[in-house]
N, C-alpha and C positions, 0 to 999 in steps of 0.2 A: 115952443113945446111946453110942455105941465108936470107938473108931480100927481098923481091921481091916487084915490086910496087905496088900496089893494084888498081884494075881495079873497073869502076864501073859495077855494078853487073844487070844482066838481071830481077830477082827474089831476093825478098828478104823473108826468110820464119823463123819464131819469134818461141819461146817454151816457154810455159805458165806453173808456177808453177814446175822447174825441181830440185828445192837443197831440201831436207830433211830437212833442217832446215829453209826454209822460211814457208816451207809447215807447221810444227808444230810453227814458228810462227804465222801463219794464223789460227790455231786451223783446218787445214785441213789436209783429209787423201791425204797417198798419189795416186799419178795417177796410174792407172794399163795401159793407152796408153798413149805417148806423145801427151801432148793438144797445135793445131798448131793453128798461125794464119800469117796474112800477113802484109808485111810494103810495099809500094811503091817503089820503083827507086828514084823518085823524092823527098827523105826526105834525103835522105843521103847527110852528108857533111864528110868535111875530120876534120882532128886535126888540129885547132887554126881557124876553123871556127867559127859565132855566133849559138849559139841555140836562134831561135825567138819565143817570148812567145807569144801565139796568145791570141789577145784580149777578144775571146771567151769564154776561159777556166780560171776559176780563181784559181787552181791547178795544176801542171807540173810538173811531177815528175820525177828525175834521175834514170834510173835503168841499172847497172853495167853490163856488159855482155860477153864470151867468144863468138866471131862466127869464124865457119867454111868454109871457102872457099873455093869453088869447082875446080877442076884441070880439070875432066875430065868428060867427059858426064856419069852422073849415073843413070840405069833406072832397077827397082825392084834388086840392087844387096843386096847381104846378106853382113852379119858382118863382115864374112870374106874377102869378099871383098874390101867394106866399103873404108879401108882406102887407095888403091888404088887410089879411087876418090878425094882425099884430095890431095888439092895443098898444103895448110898451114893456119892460123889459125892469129886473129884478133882483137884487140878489137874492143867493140861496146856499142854503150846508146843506149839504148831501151824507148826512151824519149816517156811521155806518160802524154795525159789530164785524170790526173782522175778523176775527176767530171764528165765528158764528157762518159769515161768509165761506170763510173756507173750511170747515168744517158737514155742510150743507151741502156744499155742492152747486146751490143754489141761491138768488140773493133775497127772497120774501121776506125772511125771519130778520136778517142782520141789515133792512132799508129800514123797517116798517115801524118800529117801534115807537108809542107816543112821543113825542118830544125832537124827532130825527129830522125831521123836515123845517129848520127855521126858513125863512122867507121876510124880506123888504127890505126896507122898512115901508116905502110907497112905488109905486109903478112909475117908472121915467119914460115920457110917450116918446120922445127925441132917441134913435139908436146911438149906439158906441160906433165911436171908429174902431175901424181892422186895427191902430195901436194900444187902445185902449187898456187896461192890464185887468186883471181876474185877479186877487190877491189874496192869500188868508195870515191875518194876525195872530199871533195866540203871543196872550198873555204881552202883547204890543210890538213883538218881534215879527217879521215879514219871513213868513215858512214858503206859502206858496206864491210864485206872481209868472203870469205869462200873458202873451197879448192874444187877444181874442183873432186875429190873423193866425197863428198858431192850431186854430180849430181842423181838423179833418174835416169837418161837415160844416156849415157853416151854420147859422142862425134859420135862414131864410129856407135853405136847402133839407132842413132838420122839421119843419113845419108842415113844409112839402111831401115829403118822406111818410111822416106821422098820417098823417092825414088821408093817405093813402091806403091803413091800415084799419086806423080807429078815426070816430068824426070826430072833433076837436070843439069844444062848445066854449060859449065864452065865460073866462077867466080861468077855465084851465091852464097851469102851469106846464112848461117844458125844461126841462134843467138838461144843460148841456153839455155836460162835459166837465173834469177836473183839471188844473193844472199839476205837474211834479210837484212833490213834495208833501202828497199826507200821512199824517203821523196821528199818534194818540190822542188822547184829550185826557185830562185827570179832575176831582174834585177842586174845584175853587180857580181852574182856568178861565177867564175869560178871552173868548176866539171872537174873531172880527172877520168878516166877510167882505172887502170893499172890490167894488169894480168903478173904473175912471169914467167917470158921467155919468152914475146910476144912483150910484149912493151907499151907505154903509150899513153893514148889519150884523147887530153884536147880542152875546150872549154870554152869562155865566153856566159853566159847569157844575151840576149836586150829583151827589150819589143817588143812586133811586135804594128802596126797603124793599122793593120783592122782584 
C-alpha cells in the first residue's frame, strides 16, 4: 500500500453522532440512519496550517475524525461494492462553533468556517483495522481516542449510504464520525489528529480579527 497526496476535494460530506460510545456519552440512542451534514471546500487546510478562531464564536471545539476519500465515481453502489470506491483514508478535524451550533439550530454556520476543516497530512491507500484508534491531542495530551470498531456505521457502510443520496466524485472527502471527548480549542493550542495506520494531523490555534 502507498501514501498518496491528498487533493482538494470537490465535496465535503461530515457524520454526526457515529461511535457508540460518544452516543452514551451524550445520553443519546443510537442512529438507526447515518445523520449527514456538510462542510464547504473553502474550510479545508492541510497539517501545520492555523485553525482561525473567529471572532464570532466564543466556543470552538476540536473534533477527532477518520475520512474517506473517494478514488472513483460512486453513485447508489451497495456495500459490496463500496470499497471499490475508496482511494484511501485520512485524517481530519471536524472544527466546529458550538455555541453557534446550538444557538442555530442548525450546523451551516458553526461547520463551515474558513480554516474548520483540516485534512491529512497524505491519503493512506492500505484500511485501518476495526482496532485501530481515532485520537485527538491538544496541546500533546490525548482528549479523545476510540477504536474505529466503535463506529455505528462503519466505513464501507457510510460510502454506501452517501452514495445513494448524492454521487460521490473522486477525491471527495467523507468524515466519519467523532469519538467522546471534544472540548474547546483556545489561541496558541496546538491539536493533533492521529488515527493508528493513517497518519498524523496537526495544527496551531490564532485568534481570527473579524
Amino acid at each position: 500500500m502507498a501514501q498518496l497526496e491528498l487533493q482538494p476535494p470537490g465535496k465535503i460530506i461530515a457524520v454526526g453522532l457515529n461511535y457508540r460510545s460518544h452516543a452514551a456519552e451524550l445520553g443519546m440512542d443510537l442512529a438507526s440512519e447515518p445523520v449527514l451534514f456538510m462542510k464547504p471546500p473553502s474550510a479545508v487546510i492541510r497539517s501545520d496550517d492555523a485553525i482561525v478562531l473567529p471572532a464570532v464564536s466564543r466556543q470552538v471545539d476540536y473534533e477527532a475524525e477518520l475520512a474517506v476519500v473517494i478514488g472513483e465515481r460512486a453513485h447508489n453502489v451497495s456495500t459490496g461494492d463500496a470499497a471499490g470506491h475508496i482511494l484511501g483514508y485520512t485524517c481530519a478535524n471536524d472544527v466546529t462553533a458550538r455555541d453557534l451550533q446550538q444557538s442555530d439550530g442548525q450546523w451551516t454556520r458553526s461547520k463551515s468556517f474558513d480554516t474548520f476543516c483540516p485534512l491529512g497530512p497524505w491519503v493512506e491507500t492500505k484500511p485501518p483495522l476495526p482496532e485501530a484508534l481515532v485520537e485527538l491531542l491538544l496541546n500533546g495530551q490525548v482528549r479523545q481516542s476510540a477504536a474505529i470498531a466503535d463506529m455505528i456505521f462503519s466505513p464501507i457502510e457510510l460510502v454506501a449510504f452517501i452514495s445513494g443520496i448524492m454521487t460521490l466524485e473522486r477525491h471527495d472527502a467523507i468524515l466519519t464520525g467523532t469519538p467522546p471527548g471534544v472540548g474547546p480549542l483556545k489561541p496558541g493550542d496546538v491539536v493533533a489528529v492521529r488515527v493508528t495506520g493513517v497518519g498524523e494531523l496537526k495544527n496551531r490555534v490564532v485568534s481570527g480579527t473579524g
